[in-house]
C-alpha positions in Angstrom: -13.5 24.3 7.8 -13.6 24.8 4.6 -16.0 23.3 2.1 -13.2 21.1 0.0 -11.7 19.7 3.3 -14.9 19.1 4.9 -15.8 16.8 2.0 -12.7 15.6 2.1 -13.5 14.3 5.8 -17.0 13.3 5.4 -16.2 10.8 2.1 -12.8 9.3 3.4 -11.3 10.8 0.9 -7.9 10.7 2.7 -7.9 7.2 2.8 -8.5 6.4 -0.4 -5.7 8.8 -1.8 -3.1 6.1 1.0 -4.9 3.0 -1.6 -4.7 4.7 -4.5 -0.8 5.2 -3.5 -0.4 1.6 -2.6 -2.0 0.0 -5.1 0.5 2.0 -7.7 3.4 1.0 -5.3 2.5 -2.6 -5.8 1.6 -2.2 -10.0 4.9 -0.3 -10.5 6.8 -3.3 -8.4 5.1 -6.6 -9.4 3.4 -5.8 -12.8 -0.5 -5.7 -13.4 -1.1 -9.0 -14.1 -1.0 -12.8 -13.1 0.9 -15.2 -15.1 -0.9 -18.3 -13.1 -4.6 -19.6 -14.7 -5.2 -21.2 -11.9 -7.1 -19.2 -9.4 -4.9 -21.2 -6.1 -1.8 -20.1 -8.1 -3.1 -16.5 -8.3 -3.5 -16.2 -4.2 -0.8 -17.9 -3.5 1.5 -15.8 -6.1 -0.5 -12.5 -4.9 -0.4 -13.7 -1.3 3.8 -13.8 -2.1 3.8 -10.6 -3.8 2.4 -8.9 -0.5 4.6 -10.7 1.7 7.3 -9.1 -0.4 5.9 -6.0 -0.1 5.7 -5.4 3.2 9.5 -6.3 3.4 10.5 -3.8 1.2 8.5 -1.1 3.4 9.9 -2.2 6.6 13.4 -0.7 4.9 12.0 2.2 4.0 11.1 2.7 7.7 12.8 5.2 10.0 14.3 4.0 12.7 13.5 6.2 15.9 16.0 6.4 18.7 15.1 8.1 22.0 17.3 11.7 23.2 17.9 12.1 26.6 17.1 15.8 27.4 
């Protein structure tokens, strides 16, 4: 293994390039800030924003069909 994907493996790297990605996903969709003062009104509107989220991926999902062979 090379040295670049072996640190790659040992500091998770992998998984924090999939946050990094979803964390822009979510800034480019809702915006970076909260318009609430209110700390409630922040989780709840965040707690809505993911809800929302998660919608819009489960479009983007494939739908897999089995093939008889």
């Amino acid at each position: 293994m090379r040295e670049r994907q072996l640190w790659k493996k040992l500091s998770g790297y992998h998984r924090r390039s999939l946050v990094e990605t979803a964390m822009y996903r979510f800034k480019r969709s809702f915006g970076e800030d909260f318009r609430s003062r209110k700390l409630d009104y922040q989780r709840a509107g965040l707690y809505a924003k993911h809800l929302e989220m998660n919608k819009m991926a489960k479009f983007g999902m494939p739908q897999g069909q089995w093939v008889l062979t």
